[in-house]
Backbone bond lengths (Angstrom), bond angles and torsions (degrees), N, CA, C in turn:
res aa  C-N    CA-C-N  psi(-1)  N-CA   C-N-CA  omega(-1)  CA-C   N-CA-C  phi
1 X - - - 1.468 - - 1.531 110.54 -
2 X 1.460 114.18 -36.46 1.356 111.69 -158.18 2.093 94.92 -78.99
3 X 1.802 102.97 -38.97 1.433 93.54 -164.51 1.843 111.43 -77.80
4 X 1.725 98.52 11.90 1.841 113.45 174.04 1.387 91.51 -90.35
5 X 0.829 146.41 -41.18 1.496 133.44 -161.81 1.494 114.42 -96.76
6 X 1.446 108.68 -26.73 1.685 122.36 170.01 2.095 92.53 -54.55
7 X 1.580 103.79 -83.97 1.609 97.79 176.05 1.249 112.12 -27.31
8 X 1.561 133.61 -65.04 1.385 117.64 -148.90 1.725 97.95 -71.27
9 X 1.063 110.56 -21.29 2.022 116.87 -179.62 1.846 98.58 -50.58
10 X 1.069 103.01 -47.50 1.490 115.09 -135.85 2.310 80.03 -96.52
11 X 1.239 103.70 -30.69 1.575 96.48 -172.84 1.862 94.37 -86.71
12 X 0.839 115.81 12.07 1.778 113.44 -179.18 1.727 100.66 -104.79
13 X 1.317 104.90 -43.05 1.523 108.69 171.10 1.180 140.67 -60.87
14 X 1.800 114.71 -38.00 1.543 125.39 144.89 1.182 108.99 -60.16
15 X 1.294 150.18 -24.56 1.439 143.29 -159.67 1.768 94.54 -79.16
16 X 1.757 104.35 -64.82 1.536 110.53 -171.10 1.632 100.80 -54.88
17 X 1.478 125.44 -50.31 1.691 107.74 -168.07 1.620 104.91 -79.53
18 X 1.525 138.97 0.59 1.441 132.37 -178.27 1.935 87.75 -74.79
19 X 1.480 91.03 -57.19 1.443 109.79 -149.76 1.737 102.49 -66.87
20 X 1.636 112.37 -6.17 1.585 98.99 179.67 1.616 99.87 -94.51
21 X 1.476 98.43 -31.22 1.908 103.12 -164.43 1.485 87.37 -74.63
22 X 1.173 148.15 -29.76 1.898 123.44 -172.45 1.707 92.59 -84.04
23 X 1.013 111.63 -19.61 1.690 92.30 -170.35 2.293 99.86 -87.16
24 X 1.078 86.89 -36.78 1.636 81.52 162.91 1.150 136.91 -26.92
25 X 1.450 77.87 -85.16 2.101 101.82 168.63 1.552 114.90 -75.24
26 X 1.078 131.41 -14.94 1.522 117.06 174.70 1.746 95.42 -97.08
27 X 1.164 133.26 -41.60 1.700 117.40 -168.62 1.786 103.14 -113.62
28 X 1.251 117.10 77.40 1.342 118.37 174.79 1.307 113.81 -51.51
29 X 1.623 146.59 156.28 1.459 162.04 161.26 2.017 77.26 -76.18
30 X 1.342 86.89 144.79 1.345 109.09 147.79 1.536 108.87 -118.19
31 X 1.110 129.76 -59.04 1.569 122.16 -167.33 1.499 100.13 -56.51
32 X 1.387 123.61 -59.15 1.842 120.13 -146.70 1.594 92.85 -138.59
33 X 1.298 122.38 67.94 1.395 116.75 -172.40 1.523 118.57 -68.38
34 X 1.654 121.34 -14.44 1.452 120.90 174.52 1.560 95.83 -85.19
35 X 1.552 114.68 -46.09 1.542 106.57 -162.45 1.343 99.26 -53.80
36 X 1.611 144.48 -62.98 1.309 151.34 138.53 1.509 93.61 29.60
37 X 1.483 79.10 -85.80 2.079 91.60 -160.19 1.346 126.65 -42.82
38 X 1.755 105.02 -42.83 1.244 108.05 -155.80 2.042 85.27 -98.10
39 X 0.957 131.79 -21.52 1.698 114.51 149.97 1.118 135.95 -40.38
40 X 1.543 98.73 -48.63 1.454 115.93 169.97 1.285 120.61 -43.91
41 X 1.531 112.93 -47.73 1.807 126.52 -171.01 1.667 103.38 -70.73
42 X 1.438 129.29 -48.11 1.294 148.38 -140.92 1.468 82.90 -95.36
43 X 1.566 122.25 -43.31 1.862 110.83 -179.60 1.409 120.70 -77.19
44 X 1.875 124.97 -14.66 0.865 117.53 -163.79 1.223 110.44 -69.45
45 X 1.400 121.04 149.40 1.713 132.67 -173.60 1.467 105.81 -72.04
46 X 1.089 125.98 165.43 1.693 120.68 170.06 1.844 85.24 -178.55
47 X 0.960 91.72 141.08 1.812 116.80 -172.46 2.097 92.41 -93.67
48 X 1.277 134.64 -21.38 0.725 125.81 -145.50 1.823 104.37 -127.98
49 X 1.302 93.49 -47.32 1.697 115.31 -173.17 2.081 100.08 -64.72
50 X 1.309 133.90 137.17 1.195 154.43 147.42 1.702 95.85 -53.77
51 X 1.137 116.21 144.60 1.447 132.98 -175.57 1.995 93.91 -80.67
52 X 1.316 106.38 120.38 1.454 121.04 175.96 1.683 108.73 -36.46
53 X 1.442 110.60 133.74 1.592 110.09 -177.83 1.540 93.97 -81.11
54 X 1.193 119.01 143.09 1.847 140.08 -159.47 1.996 76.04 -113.49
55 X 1.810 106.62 114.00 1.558 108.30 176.13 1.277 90.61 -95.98
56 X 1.422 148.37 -2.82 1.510 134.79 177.17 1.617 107.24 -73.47
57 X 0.968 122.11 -1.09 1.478 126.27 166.70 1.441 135.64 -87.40
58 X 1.311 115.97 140.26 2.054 128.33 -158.70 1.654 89.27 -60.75
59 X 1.007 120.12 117.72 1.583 131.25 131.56 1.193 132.37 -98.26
60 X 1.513 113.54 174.72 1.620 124.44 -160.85 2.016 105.84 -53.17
61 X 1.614 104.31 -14.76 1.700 114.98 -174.04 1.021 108.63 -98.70
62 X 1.581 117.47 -8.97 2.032 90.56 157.58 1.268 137.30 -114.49
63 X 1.253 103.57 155.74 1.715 113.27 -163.72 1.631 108.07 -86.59
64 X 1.717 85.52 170.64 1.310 81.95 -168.71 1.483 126.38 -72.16
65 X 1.089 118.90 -2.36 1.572 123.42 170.24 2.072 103.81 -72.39
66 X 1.029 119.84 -49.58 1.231 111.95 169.55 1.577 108.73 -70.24
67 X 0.785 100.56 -47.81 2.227 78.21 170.81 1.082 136.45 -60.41
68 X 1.729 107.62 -20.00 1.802 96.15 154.80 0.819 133.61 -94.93
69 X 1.560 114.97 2.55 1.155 124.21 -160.13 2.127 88.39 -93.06
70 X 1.364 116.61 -23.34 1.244 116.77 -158.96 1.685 88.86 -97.83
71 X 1.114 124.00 -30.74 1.900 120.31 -178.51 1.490 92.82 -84.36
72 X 0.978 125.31 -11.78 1.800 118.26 -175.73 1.841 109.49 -75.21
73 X 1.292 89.10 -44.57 1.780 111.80 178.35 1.801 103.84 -75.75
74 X 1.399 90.48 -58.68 1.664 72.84 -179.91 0.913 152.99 -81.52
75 X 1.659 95.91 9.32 1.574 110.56 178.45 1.770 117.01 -86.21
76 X 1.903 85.89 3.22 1.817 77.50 -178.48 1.431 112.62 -124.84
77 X 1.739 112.96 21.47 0.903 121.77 150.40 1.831 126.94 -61.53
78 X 0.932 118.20 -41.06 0.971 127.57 150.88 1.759 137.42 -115.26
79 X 1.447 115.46 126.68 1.120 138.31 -170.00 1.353 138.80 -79.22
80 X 1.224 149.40 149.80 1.876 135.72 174.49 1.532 97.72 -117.54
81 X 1.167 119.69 97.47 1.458 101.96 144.16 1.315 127.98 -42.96
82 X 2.069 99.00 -167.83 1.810 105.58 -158.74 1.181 76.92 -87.36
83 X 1.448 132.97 -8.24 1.790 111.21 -158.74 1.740 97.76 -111.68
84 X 1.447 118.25 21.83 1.338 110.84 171.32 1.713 115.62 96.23
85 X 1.014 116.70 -29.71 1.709 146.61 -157.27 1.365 93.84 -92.30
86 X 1.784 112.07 119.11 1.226 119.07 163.80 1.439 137.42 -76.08
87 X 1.327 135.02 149.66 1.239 128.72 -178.64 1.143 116.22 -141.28
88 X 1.692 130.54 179.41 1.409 107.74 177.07 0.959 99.18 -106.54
89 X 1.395 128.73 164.06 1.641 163.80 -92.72 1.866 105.44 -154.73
90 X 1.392 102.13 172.91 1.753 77.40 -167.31 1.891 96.76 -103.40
91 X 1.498 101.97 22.64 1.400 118.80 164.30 0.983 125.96 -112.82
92 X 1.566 113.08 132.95 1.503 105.10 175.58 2.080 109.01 -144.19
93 X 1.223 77.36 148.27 2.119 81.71 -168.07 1.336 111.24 -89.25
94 X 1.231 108.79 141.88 1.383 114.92 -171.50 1.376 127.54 -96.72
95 X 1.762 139.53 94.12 1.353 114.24 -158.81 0.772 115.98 -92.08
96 X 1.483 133.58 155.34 1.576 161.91 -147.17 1.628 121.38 -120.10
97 X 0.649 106.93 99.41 2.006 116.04 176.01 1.608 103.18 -94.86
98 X 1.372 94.30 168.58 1.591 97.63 172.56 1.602 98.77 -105.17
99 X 0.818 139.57 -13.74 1.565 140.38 161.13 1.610 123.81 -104.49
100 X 1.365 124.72 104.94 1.226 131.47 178.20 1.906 106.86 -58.48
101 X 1.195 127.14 -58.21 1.238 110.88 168.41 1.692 104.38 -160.93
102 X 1.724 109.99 115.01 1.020 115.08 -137.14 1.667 116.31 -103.17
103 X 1.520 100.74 23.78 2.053 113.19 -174.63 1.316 78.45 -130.62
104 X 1.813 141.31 7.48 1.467 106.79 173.15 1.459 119.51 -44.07
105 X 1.152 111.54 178.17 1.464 106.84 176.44 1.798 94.94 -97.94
106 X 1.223 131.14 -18.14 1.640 127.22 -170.89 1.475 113.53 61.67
107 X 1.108 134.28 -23.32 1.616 113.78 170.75 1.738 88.97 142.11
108 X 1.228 108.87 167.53 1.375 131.92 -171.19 1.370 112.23 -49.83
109 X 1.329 120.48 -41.17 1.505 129.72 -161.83 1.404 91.61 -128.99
110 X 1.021 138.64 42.93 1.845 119.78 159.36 1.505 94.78 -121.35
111 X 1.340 95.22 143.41 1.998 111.97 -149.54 1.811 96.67 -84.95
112 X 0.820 128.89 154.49 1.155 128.46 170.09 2.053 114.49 -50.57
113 X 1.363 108.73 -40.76 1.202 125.93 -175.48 1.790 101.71 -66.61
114 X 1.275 111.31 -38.18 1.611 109.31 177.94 1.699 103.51 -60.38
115 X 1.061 71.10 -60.93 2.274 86.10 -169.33 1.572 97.51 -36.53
116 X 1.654 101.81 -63.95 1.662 97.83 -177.81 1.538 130.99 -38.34
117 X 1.167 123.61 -3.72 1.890 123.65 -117.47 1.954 61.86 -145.55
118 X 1.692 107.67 -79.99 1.597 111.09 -164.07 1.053 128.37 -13.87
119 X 1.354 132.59 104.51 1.646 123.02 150.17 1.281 109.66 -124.81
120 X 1.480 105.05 167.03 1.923 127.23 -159.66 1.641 82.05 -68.64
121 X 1.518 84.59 144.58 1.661 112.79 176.84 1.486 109.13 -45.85
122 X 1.580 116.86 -60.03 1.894 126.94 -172.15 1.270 96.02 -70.18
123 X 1.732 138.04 -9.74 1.468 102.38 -167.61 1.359 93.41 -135.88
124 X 1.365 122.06 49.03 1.464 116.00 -178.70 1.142 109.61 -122.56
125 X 1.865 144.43 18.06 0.990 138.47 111.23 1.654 151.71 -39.75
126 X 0.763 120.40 106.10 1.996 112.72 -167.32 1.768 106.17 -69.84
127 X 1.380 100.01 -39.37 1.610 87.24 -171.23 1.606 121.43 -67.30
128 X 1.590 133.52 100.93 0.983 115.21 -156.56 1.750 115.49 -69.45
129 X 0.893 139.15 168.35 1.409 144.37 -167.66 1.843 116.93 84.50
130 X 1.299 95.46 -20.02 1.805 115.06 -162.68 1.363 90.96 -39.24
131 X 1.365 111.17 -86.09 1.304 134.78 -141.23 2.105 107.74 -126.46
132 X 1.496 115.73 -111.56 1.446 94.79 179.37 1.376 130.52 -105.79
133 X 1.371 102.19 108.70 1.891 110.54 179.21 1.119 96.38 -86.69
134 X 1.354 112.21 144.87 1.678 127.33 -168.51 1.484 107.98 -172.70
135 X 1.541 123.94 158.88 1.135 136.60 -147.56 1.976 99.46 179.20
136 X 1.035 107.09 99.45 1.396 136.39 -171.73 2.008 105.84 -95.21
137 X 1.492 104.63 108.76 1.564 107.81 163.02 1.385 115.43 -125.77
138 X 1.136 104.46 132.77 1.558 106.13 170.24 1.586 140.87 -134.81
139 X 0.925 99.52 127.06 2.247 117.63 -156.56 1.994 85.19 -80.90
140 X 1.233 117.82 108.35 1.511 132.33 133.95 1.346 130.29 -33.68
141 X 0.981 103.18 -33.17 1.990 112.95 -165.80 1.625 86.76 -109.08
142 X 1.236 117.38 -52.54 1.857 94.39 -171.11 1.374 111.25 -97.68
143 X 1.256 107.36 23.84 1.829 118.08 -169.99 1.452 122.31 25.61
144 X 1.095 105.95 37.44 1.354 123.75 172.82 1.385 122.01 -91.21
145 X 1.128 148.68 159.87 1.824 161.56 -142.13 1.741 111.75 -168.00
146 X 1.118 111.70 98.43 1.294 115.94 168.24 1.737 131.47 -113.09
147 X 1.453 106.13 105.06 1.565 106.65 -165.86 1.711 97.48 -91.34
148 X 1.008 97.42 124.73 2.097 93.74 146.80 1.403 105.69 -102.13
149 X 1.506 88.46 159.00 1.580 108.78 -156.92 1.650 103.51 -143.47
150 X 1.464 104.94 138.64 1.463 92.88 174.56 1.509 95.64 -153.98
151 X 1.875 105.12 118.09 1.043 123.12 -177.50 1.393 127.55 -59.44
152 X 1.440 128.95 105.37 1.625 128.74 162.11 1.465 113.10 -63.14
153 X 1.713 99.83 163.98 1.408 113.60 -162.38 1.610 94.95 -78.53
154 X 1.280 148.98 0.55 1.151 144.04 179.24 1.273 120.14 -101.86
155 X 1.089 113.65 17.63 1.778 124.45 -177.09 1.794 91.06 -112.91
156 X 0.941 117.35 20.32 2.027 105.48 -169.14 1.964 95.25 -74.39
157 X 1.498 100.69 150.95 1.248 114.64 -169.74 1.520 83.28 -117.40
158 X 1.573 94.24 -90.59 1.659 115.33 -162.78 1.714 79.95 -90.54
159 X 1.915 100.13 161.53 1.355 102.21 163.76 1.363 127.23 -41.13
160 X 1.732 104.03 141.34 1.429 99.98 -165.34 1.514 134.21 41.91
161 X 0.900 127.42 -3.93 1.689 128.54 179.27 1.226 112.87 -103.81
162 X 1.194 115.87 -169.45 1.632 125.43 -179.03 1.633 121.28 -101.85
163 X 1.148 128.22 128.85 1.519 125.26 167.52 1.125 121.76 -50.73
164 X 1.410 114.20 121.20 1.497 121.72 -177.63 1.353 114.23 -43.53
165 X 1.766 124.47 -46.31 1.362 143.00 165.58 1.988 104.00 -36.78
166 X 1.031 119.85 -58.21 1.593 123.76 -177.12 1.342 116.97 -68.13
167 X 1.659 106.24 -22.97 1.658 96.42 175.17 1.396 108.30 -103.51
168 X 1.273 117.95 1.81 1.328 116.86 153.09 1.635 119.13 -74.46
169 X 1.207 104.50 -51.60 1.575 105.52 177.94 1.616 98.39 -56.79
170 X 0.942 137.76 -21.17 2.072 121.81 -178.39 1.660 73.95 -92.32
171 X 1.001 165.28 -111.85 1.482 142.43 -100.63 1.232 90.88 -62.11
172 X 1.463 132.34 -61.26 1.391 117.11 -147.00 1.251 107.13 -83.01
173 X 1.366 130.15 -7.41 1.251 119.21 160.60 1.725 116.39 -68.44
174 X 1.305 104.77 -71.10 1.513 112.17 151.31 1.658 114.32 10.59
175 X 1.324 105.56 -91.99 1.661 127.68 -178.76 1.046 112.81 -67.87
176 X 1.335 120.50 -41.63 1.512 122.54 160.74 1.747 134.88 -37.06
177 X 1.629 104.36 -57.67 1.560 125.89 138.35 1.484 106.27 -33.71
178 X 0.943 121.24 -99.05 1.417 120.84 -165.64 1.302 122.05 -34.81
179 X 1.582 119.76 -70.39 1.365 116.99 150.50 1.632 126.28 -17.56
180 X 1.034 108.94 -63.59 1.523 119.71 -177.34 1.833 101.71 -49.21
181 X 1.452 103.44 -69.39 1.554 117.42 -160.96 2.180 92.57 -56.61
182 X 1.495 122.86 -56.07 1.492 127.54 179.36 1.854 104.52 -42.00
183 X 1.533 128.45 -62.28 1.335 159.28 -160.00 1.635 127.01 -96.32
184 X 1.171 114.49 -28.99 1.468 127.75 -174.28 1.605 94.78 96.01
185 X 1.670 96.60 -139.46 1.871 96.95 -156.53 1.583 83.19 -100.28
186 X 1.457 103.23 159.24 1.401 135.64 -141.04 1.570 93.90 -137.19
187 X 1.070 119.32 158.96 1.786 147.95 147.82 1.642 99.58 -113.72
188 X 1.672 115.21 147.50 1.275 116.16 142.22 1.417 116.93 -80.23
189 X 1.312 106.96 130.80 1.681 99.52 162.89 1.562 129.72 -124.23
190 X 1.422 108.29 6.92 1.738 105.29 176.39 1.905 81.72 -165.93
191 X 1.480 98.03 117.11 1.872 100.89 162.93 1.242 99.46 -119.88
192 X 1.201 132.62 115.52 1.602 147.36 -171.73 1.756 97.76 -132.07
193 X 1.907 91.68 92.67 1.217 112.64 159.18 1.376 141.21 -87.65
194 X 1.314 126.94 144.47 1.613 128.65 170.03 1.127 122.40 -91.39
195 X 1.444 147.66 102.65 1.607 107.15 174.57 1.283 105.52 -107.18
196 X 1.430 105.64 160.68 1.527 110.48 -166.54 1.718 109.30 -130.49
197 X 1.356 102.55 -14.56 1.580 96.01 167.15 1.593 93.70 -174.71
198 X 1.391 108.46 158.17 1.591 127.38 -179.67 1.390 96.40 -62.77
199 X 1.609 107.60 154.88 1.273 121.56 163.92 1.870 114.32 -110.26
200 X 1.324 130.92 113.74 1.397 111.49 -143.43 1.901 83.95 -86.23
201 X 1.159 111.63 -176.48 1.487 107.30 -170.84 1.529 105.89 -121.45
202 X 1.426 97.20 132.34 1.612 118.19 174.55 1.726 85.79 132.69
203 X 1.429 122.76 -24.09 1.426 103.40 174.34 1.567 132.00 -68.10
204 X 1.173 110.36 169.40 1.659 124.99 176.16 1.736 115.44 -105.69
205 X 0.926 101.09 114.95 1.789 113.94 -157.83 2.014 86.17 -121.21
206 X 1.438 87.67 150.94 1.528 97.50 160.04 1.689 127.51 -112.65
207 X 1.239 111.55 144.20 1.779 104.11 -163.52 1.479 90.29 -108.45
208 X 1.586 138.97 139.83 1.176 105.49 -175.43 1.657 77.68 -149.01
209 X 1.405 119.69 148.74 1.636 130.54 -162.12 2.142 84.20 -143.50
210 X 1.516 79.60 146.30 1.528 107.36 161.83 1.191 123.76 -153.55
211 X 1.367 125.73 156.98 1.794 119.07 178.74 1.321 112.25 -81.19
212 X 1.224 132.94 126.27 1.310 154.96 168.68 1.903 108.52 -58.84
213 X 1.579 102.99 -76.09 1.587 117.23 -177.12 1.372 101.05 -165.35
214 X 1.441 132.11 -178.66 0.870 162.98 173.78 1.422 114.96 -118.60
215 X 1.664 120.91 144.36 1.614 99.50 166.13 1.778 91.27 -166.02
216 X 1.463 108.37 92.80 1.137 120.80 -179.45 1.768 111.42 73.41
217 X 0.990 104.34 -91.69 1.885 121.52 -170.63 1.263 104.63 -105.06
218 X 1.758 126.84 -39.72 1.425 124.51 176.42 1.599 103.60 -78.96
219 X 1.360 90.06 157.09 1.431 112.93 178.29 1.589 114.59 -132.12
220 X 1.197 133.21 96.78 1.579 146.14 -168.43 1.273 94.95 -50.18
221 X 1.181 135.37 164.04 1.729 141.07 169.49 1.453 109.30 -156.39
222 X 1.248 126.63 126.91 1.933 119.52 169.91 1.850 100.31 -109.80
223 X 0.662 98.97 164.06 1.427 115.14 177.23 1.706 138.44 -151.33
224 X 1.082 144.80 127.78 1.169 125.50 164.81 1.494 122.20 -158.19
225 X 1.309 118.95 155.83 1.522 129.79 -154.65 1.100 96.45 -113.80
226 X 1.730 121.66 106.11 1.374 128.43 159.21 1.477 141.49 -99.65
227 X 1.267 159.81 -155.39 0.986 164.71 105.11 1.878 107.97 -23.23
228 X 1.483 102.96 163.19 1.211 96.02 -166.34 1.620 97.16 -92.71
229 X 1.157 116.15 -13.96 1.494 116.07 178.44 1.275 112.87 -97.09
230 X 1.418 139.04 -10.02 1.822 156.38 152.67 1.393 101.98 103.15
231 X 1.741 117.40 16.89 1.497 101.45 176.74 1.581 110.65 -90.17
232 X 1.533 124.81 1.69 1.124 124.36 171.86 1.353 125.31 -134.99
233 X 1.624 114.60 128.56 1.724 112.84 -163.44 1.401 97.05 -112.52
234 X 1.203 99.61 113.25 1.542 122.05 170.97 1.748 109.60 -66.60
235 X 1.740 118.82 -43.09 1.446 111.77 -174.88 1.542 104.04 -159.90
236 X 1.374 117.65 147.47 1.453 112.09 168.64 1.519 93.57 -132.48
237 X 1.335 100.19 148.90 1.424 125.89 -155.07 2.159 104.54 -138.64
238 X 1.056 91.23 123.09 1.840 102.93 153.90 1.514 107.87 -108.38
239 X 1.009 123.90 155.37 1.839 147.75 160.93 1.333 112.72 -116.74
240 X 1.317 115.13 166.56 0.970 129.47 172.52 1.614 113.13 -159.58
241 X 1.516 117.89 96.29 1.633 125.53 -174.11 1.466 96.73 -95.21
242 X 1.467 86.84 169.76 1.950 113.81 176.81 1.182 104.65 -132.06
243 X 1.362 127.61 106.16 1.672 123.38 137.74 1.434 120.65 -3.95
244 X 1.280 137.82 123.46 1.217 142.80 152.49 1.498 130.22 -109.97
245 X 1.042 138.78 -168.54 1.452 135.17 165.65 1.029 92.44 -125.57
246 X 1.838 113.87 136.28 1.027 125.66 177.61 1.721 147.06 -48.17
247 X 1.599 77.11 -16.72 1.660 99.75 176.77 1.568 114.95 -81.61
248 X 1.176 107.29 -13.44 1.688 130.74 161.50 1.818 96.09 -38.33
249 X 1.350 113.87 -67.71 1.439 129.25 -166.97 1.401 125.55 -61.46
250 X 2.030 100.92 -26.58 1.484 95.45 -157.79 1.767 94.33 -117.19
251 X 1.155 114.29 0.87 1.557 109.06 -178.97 1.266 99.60 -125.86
């Protein structure tokens, strides 16, 4: 009985990743081709799977500087008109899994046991507060990306502060998001950072990305990591992404 229900486990799981990769590549998004995608993963049905934990959400580890900073944003995701009637806002929040899409196949040689095991670099800690709390908004009309961020004690570089390595990983995630959600799926190909002062750790910093230009396949990106009040710049940042085809990702 048990090795009948192991198969039917395991024949529900090829079904959801066959049935997401043909709908991919045969019905592309034109407007929001990541938002698309990553809906796609979060709607698929599964008789078996728990609904993905969403890490862009307030837990018992954030402070109160990240909670207003997260009711400040999200209150303008959605709107009241004069006639009472809600709408959405020229904000909108971005949710966060620890697995971007989790029956890919990953490439020729990654073992089934890796894939199983894989999760995204920022969300593969359990203890919340540890390491990276984050909360992703993003404006359409001014193509702009605004993360709050609130540093755990496990990101330490220099005493008390943050590793240069971790505040790189929030920009390029940061711009990365954005890019992706403006362009479809993305490569980084040039992150040319500044830093201009330590970030000490346990603070709440803002990551904030905008589009530069476009030019065929590249996609320009600026970036920079401030204080939560903007009188202090921790880093300024350029990018430089590449267009891919999505099949780049899944084979």
């Amino acid at each position: 009985m048990a090795k009948s229900v192991g198969r039917l486990f395991k024949v529900f799981q090829r079904l959801r990743s066959l049935t997401l990769i043909k709908t991919l590549l045969s019905h592309p998004s034109t407007s929001s081709p990541v938002g698309t995608f990553v809906r796609t993963i979060a709607e698929l049905p599964s008789p078996f799977m728990l609904k993905p934990r969403d890490f862009s959400l307030p837990n018992s580890s954030w402070g109160p500087e990240m909670m207003r900073l997260y009711e400040h944003y999200n209150s303008q995701c959605e709107v009241e008109t004069e006639d009472g009637e809600k709408r959405e806002g020229p904000w909108r929040r971005l949710p966060s899994y620890n697995r971007l899409l989790k029956y890919a196949t990953g490439g020729l040689y990654l073992s089934k046991m890796i894939q199983s095991k894989a999760r995204l670099f920022t969300r593969n800690i359990r203890e919340p507060g540890a390491a990276f709390e984050y909360v992703l908004f993003a404006n359409s009309e001014q193509k702009r990306c605004v993360a709050i961020f609130q540093v755990g004690h496990l990101l330490e570089g220099p005493p008390g502060h943050v590793h240069g390595g971790a505040i790189a990983t929030m920009i390029d995630t940061v711009t990365g998001t954005q890019a992706a959600l403006l362009c479809g799926p993305v490569v980084t190909a040039n992150l040319n950072i500044n830093y201009r002062s330590p970030i000490p750790l346990g603070s709440t910093v803002l990551v904030e990305s905008s589009l530069d230009k476009t030019e065929g396949r590249k996609i320009f990106m600026s970036c920079k990591v401030t204080s939560t009040d903007g009188s202090k710049v921790h880093t300024e940042t350029s990018v430089l992404f590449l267009s891919i085809s999505i099949s780049h990702l899944l084979f």
